[in-house]
N, C-alpha and C positions, 0 to 999 in steps of 0.2 A: 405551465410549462410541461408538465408529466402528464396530465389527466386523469390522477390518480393521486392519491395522498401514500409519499414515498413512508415505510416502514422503519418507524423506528426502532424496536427491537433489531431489527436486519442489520440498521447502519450502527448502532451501539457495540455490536458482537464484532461489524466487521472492522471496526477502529480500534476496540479492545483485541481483536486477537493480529491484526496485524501490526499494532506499536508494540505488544509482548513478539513478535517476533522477531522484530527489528532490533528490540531491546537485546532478545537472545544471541542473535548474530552478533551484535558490539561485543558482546561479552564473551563466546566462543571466539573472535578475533583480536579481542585485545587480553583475555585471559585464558587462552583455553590451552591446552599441552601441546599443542601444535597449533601454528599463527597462520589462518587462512586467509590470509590477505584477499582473496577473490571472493572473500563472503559480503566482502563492501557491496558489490553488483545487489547483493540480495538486501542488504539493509536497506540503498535508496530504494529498490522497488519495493521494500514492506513499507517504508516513510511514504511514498509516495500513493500508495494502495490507503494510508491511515488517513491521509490527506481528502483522496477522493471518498473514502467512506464517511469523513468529519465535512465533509460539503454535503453528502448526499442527507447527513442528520440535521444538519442546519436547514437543507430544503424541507425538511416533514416540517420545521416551524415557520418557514415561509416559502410555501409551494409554488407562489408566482413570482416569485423573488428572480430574478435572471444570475446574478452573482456564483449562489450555491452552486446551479443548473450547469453553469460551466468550469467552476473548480472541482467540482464532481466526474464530469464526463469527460475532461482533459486529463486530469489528474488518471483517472481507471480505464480511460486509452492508451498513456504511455509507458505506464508504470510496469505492463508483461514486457515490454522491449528488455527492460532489466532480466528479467528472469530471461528470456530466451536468450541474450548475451552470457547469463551464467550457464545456462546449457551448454554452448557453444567453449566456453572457458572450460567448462569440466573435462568435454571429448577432448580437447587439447593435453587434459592432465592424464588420460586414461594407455 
């Protein structure tokens, strides 16, 4: 699928730093001193950024595997729409 054997260091870092952000947004919105309801936008696209990095480390164990190849590239195609919805929320709040 790739023609290349996808990097596992890469996809490990980028699953571990995006479920710790995700996890950090829950916790700033359900405990933080002030309750940022709009941080949700950011936690589905860090869940969904861990999702496509945990497909892309699933393809380095099976690189012709079709499965990975598309919960990977679906998943880290749609997952910025989040983030530029929070943009668009922020200017709103500005």
């Amino acid at each position: 699928m790739y023609g290349y054997l996808p990097s596992e260091p890469a996809a490990l870092f980028g699953v571990a730093y995006f479920a710790i952000s995700m996890i950090a947004c829950i916790l700033q919105m359900i405990f933080g001193r002030y309750k940022h309801y709009w941080m949700i936008t950011l936690a589905i696209a860090a869940l969904g950024e861990s999702i496509g990095w945990g497909g892309r480390l699933w393809a380095h164990f099976a690189p012709t595997d079709w499965m990975p190849f598309m919960i990977q590239i679906c998943s880290l195609i749609i997952s910025p729409v989040f983030i530029s919805a929070l943009d668009y929320i922020l200017f709103c709040h500005l």
